[in-house]
mmCIF file of the N, C-alpha and C atoms, coordinates in Angstrom:
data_MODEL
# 
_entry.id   MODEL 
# 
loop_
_atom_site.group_PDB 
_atom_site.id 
_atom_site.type_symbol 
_atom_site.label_atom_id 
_atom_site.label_alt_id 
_atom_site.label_comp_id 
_atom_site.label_asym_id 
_atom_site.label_entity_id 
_atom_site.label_seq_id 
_atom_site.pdbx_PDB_ins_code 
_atom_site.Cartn_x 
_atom_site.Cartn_y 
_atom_site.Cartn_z 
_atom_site.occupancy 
_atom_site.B_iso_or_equiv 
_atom_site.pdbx_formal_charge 
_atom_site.auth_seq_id 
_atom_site.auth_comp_id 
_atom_site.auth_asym_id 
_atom_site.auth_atom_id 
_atom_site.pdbx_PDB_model_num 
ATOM 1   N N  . UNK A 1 1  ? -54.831 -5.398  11.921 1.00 0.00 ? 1  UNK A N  1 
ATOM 2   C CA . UNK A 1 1  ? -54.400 -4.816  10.668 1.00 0.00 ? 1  UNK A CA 1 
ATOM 3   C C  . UNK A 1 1  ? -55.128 -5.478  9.491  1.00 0.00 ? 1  UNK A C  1 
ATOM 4   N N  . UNK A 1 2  ? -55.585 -6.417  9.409  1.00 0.00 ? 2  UNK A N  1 
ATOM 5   C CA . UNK A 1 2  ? -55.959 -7.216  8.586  1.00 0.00 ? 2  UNK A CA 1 
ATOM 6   C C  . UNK A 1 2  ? -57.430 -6.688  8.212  1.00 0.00 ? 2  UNK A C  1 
ATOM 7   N N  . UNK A 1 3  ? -58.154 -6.582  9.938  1.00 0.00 ? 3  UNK A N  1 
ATOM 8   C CA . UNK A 1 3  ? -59.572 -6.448  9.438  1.00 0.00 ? 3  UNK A CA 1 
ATOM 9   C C  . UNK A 1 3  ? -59.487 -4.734  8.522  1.00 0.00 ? 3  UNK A C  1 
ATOM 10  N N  . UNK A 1 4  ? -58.258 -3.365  9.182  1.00 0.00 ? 4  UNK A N  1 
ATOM 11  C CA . UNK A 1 4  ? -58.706 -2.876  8.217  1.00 0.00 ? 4  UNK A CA 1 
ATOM 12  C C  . UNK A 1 4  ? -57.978 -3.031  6.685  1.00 0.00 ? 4  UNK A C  1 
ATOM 13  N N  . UNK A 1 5  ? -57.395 -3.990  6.305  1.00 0.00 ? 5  UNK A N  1 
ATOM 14  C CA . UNK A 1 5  ? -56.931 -3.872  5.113  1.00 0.00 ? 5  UNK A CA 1 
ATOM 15  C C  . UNK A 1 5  ? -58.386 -4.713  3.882  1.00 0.00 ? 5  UNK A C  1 
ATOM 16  N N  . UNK A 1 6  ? -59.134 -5.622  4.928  1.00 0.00 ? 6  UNK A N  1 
ATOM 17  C CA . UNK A 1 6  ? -60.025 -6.126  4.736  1.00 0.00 ? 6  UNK A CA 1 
ATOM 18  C C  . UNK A 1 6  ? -61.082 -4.712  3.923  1.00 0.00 ? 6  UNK A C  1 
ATOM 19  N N  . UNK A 1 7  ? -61.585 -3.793  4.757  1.00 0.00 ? 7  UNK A N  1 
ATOM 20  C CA . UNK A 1 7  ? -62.179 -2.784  4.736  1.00 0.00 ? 7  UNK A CA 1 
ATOM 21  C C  . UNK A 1 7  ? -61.770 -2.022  3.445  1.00 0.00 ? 7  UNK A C  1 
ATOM 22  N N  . UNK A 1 8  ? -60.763 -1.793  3.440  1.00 0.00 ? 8  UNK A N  1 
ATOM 23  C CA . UNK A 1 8  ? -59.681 -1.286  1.818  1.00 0.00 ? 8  UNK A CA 1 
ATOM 24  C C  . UNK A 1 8  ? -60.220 -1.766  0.955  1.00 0.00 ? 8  UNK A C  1 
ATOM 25  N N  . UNK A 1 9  ? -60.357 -2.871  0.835  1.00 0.00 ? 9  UNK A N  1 
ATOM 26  C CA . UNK A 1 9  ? -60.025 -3.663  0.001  1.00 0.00 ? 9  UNK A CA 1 
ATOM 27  C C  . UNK A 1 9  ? -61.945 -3.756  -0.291 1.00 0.00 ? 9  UNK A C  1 
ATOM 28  N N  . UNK A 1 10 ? -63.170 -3.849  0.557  1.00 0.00 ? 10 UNK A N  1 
ATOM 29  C CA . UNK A 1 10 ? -64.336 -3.741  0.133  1.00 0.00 ? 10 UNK A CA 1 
ATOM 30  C C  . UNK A 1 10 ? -64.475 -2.349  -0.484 1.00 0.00 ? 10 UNK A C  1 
ATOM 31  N N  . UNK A 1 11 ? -64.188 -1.122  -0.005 1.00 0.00 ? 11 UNK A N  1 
ATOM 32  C CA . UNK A 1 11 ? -64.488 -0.103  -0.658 1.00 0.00 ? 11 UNK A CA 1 
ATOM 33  C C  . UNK A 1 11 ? -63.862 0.031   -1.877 1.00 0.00 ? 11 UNK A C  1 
ATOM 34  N N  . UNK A 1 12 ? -62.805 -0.637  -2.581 1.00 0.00 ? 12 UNK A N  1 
ATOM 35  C CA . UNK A 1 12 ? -62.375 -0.138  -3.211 1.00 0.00 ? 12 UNK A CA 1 
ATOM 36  C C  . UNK A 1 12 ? -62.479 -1.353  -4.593 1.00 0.00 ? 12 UNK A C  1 
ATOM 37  N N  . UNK A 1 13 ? -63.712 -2.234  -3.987 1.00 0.00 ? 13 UNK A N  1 
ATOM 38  C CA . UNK A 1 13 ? -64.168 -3.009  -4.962 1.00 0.00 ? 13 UNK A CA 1 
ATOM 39  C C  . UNK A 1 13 ? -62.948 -4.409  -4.852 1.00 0.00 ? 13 UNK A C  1 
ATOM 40  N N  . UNK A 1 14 ? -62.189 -4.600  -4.984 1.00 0.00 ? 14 UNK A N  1 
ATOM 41  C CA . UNK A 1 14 ? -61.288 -5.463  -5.036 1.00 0.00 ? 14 UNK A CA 1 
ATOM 42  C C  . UNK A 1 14 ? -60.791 -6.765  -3.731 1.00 0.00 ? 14 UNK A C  1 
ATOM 43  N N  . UNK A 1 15 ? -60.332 -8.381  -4.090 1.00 0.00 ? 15 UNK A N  1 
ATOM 44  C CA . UNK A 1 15 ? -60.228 -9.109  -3.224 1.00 0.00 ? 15 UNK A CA 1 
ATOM 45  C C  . UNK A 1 15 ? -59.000 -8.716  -2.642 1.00 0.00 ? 15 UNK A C  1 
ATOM 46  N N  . UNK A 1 16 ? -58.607 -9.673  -1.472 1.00 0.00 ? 16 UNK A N  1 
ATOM 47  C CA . UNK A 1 16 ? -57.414 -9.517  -0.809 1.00 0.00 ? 16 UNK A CA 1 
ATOM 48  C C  . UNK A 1 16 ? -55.949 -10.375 -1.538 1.00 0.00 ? 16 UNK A C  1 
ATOM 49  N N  . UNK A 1 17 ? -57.106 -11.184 -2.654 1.00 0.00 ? 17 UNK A N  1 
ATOM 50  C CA . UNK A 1 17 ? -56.228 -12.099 -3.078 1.00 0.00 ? 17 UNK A CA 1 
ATOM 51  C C  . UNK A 1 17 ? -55.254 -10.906 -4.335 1.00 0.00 ? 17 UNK A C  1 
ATOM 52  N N  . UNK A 1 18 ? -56.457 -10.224 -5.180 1.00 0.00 ? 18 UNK A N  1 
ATOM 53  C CA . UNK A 1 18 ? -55.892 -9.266  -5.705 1.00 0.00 ? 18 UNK A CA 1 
ATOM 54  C C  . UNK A 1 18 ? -54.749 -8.503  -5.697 1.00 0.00 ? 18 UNK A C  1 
ATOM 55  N N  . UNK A 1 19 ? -55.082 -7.949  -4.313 1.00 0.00 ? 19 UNK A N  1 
ATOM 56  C CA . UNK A 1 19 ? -53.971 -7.046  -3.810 1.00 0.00 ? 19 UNK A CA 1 
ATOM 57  C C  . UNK A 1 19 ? -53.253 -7.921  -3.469 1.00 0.00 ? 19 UNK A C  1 
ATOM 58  N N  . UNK A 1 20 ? -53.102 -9.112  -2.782 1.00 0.00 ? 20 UNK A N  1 
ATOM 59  C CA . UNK A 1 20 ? -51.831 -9.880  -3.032 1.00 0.00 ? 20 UNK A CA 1 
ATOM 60  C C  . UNK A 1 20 ? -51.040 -9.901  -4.513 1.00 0.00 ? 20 UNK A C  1 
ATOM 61  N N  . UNK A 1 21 ? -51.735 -10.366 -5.145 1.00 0.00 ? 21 UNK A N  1 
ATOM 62  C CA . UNK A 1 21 ? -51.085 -10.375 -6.833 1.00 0.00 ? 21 UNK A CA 1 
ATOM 63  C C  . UNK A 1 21 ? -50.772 -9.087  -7.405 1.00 0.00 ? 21 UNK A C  1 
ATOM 64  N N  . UNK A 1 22 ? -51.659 -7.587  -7.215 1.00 0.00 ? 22 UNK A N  1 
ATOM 65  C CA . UNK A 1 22 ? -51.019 -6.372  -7.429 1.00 0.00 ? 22 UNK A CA 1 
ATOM 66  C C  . UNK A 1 22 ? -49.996 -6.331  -7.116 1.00 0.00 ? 22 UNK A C  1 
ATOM 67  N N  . UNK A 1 23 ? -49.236 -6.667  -5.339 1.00 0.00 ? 23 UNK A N  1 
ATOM 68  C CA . UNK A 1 23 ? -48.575 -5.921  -4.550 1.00 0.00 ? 23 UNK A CA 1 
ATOM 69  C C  . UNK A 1 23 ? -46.850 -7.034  -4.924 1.00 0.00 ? 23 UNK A C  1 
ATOM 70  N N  . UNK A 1 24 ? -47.606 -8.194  -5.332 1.00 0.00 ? 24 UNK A N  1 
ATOM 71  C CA . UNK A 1 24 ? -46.201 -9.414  -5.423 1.00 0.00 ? 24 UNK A CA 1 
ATOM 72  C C  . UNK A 1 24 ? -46.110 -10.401 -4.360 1.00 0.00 ? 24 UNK A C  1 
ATOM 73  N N  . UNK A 1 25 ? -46.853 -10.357 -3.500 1.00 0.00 ? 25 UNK A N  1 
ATOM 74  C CA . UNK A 1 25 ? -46.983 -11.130 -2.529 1.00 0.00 ? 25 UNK A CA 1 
ATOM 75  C C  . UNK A 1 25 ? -47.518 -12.367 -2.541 1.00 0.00 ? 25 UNK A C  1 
ATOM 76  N N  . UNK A 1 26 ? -47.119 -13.438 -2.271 1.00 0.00 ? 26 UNK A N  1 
ATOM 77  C CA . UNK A 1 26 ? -47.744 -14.872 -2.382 1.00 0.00 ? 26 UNK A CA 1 
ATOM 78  C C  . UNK A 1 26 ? -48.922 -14.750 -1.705 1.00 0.00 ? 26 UNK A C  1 
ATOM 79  N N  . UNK A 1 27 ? -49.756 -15.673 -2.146 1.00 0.00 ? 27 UNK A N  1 
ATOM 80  C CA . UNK A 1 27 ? -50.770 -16.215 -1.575 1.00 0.00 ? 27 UNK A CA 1 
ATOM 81  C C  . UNK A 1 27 ? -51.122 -16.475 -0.375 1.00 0.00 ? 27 UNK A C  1 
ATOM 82  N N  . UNK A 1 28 ? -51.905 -15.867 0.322  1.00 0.00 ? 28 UNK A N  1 
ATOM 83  C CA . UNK A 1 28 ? -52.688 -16.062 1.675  1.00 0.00 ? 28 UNK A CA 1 
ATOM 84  C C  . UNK A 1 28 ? -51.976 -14.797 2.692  1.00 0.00 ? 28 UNK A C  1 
ATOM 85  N N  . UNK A 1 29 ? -50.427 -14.330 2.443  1.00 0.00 ? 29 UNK A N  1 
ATOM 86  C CA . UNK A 1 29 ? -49.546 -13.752 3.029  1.00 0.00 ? 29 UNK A CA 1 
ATOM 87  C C  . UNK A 1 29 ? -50.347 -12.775 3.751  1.00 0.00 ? 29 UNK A C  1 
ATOM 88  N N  . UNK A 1 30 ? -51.031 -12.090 3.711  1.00 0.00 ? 30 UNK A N  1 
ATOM 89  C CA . UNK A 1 30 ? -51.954 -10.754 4.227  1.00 0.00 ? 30 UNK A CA 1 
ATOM 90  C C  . UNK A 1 30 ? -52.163 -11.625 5.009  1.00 0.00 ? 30 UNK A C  1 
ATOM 91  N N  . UNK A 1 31 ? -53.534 -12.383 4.943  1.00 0.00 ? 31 UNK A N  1 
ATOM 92  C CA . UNK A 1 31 ? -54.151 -13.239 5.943  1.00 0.00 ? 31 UNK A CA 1 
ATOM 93  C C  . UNK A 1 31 ? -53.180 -13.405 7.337  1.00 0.00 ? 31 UNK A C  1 
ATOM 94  N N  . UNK A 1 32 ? -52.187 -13.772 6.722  1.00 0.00 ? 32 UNK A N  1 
ATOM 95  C CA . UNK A 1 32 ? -51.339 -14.083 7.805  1.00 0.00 ? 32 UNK A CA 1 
ATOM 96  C C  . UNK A 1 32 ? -50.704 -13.287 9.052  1.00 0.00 ? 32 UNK A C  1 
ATOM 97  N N  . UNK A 1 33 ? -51.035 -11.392 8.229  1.00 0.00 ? 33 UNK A N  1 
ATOM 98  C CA . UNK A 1 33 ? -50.717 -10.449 9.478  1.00 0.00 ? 33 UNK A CA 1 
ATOM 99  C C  . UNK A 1 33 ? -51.684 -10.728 10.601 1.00 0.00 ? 33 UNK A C  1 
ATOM 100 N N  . UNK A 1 34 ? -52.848 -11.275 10.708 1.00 0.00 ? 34 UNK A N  1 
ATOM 101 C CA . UNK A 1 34 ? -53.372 -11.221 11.797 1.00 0.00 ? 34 UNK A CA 1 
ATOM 102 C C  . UNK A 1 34 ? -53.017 -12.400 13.040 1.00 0.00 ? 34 UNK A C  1 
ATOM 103 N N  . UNK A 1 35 ? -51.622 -13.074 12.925 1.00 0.00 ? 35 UNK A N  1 
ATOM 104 C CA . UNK A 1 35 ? -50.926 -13.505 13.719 1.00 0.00 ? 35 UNK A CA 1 
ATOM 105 C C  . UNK A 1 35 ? -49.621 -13.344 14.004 1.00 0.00 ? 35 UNK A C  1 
ATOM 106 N N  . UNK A 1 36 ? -48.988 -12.842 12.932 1.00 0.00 ? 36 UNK A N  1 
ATOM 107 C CA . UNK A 1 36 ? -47.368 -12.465 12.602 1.00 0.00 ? 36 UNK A CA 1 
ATOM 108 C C  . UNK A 1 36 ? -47.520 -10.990 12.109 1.00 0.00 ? 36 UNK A C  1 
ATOM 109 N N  . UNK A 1 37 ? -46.391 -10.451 12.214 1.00 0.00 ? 37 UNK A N  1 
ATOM 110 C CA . UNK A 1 37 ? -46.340 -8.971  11.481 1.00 0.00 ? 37 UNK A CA 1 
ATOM 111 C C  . UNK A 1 37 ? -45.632 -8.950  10.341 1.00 0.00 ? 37 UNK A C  1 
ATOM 112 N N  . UNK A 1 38 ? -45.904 -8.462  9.595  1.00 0.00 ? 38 UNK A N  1 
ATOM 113 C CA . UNK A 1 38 ? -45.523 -8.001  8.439  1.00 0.00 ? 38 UNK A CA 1 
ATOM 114 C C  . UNK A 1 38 ? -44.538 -7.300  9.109  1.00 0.00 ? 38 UNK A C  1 
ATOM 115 N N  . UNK A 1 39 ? -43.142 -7.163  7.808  1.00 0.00 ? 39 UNK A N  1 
ATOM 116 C CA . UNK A 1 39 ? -42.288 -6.228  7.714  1.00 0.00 ? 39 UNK A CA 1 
ATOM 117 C C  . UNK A 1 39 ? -42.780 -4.864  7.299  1.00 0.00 ? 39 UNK A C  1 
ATOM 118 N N  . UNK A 1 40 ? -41.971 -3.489  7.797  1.00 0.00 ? 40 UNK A N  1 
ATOM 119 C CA . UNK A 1 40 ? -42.744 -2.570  7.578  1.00 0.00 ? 40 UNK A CA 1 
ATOM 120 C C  . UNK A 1 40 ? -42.663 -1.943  6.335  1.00 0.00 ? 40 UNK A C  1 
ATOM 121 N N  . UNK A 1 41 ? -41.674 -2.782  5.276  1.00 0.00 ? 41 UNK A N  1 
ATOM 122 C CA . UNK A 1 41 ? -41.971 -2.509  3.529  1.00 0.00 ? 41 UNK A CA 1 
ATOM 123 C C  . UNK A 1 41 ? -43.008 -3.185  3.303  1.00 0.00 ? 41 UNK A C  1 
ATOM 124 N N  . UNK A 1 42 ? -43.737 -4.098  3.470  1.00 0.00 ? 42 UNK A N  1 
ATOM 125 C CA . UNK A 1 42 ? -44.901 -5.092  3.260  1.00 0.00 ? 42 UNK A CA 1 
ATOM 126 C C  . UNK A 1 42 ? -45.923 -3.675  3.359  1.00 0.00 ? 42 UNK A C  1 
ATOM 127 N N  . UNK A 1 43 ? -46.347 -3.249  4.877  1.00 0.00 ? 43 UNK A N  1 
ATOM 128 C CA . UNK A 1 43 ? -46.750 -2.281  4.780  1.00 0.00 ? 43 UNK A CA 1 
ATOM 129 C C  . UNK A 1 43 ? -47.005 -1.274  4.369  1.00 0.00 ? 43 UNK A C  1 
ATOM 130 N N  . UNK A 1 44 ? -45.963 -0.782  3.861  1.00 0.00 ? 44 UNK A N  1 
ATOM 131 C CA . UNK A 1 44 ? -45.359 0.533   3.342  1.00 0.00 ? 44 UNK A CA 1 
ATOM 132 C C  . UNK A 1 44 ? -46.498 0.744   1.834  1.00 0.00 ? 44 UNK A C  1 
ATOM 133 N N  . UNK A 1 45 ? -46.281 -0.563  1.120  1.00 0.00 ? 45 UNK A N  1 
ATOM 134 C CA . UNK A 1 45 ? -46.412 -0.946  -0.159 1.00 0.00 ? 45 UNK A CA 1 
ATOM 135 C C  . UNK A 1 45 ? -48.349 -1.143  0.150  1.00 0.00 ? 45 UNK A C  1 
ATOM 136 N N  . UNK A 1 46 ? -48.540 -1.651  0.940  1.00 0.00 ? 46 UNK A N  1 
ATOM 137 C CA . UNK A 1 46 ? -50.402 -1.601  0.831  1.00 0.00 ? 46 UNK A CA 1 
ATOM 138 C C  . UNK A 1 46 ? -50.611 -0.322  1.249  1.00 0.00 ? 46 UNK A C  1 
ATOM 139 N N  . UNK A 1 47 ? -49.969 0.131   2.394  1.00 0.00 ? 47 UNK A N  1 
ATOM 140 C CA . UNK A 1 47 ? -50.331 2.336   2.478  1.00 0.00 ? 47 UNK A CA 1 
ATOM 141 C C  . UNK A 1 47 ? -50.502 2.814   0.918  1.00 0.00 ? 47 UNK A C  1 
ATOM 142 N N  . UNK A 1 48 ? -49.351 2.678   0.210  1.00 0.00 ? 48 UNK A N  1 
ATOM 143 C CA . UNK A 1 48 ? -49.152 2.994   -0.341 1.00 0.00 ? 48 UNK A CA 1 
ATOM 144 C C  . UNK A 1 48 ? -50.193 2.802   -1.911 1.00 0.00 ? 48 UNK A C  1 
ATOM 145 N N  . UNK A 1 49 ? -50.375 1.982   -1.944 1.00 0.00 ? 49 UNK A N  1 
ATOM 146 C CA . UNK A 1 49 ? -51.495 0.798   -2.426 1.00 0.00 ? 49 UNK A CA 1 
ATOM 147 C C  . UNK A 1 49 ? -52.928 1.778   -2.614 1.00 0.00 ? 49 UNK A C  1 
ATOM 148 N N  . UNK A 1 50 ? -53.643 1.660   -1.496 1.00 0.00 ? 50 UNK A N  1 
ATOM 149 C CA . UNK A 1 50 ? -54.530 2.351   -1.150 1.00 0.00 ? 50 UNK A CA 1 
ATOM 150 C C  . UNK A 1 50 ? -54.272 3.984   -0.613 1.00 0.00 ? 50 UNK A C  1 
ATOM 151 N N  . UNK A 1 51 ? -53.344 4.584   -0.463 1.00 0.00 ? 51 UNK A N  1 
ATOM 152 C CA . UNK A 1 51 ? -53.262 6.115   -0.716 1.00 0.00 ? 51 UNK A CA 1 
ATOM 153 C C  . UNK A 1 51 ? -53.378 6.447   0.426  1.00 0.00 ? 51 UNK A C  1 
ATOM 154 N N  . UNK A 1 52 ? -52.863 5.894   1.468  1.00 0.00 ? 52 UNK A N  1 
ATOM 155 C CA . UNK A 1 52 ? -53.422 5.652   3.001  1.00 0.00 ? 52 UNK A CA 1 
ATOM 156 C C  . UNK A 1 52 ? -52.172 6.084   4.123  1.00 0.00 ? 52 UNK A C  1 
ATOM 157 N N  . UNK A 1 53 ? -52.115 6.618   5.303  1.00 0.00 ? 53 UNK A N  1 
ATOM 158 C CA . UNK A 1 53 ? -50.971 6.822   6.063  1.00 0.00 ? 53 UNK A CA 1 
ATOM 159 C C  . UNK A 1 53 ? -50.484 5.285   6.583  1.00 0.00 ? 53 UNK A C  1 
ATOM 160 N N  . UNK A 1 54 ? -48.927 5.111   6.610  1.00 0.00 ? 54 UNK A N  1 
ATOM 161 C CA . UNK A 1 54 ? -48.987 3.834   7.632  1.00 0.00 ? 54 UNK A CA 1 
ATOM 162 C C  . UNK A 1 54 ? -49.810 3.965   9.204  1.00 0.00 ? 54 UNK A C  1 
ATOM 163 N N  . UNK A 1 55 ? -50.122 4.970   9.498  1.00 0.00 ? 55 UNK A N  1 
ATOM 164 C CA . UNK A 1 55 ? -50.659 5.501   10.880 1.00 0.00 ? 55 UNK A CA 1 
ATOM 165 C C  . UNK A 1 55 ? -51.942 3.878   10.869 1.00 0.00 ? 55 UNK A C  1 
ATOM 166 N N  . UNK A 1 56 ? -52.585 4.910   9.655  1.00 0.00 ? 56 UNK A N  1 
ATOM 167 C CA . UNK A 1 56 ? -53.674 3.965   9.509  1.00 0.00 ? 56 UNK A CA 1 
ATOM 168 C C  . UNK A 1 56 ? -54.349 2.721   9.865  1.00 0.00 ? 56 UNK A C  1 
ATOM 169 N N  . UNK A 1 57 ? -53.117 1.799   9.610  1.00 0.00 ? 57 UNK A N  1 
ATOM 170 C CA . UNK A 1 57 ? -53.027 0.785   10.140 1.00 0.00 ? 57 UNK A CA 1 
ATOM 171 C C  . UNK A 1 57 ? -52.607 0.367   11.543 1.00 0.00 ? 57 UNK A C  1 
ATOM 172 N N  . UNK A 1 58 ? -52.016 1.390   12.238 1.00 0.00 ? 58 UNK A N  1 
ATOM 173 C CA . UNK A 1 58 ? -52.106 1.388   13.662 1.00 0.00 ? 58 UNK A CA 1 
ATOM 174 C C  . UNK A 1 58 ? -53.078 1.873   14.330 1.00 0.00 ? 58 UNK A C  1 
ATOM 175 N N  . UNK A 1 59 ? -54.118 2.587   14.073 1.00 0.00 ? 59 UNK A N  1 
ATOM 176 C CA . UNK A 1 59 ? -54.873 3.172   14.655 1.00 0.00 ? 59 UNK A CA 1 
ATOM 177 C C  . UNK A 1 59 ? -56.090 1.958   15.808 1.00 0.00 ? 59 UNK A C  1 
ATOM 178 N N  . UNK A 1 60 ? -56.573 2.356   16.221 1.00 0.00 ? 60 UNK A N  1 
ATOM 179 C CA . UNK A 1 60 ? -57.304 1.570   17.173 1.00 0.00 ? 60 UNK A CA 1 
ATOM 180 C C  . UNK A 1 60 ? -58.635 1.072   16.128 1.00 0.00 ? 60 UNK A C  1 
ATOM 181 N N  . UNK A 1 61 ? -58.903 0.166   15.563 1.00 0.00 ? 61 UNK A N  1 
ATOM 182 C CA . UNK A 1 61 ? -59.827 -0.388  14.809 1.00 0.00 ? 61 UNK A CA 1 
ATOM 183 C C  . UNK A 1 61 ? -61.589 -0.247  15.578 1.00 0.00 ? 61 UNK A C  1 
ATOM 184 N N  . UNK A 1 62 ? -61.459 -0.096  17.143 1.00 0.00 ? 62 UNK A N  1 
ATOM 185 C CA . UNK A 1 62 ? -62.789 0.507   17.133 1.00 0.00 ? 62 UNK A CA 1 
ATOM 186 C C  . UNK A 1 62 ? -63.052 1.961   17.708 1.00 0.00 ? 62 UNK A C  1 
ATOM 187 N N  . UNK A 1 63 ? -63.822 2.714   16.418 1.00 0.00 ? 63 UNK A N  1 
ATOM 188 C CA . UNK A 1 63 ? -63.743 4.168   16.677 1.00 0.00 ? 63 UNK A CA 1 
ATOM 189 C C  . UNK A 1 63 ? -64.897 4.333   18.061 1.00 0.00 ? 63 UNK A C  1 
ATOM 190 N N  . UNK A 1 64 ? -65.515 5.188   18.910 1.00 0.00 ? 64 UNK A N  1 
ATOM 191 C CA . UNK A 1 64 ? -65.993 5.345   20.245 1.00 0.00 ? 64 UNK A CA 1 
ATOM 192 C C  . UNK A 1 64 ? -66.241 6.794   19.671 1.00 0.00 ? 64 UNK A C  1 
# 
């Protein structure tokens, strides 16, 4: 989930630290989905963020 929020976050010009501080989230907290999960309002709120389905973030990160 991370690498694509990573991806979001290059196209759309902006750091991760950013969207931490947009979204209200402390510091490093994103980083941290790529061992723990986020709650699915955490989520909800970066879908939402970037204009994106929650799907999105489940989807299989390598397309074939």
């Amino acid at each position: 989930m991370y690498t694509r929020i990573q991806e979001l976050c290059r196209k759309n010009r902006i750091s991760v630290s950013k969207l931490e501080t947009d979204l209200g989230f402390s510091r490093g907290s994103i980083f941290k989905w790529n061992s723990h999960s986020p709650s699915f309002d955490k989520v909800k709120m970066v879908a939402e963020y970037f204009n994106v389905s929650i799907e999105f973030f489940l989807e299989s990160e390598v397309e074939e």
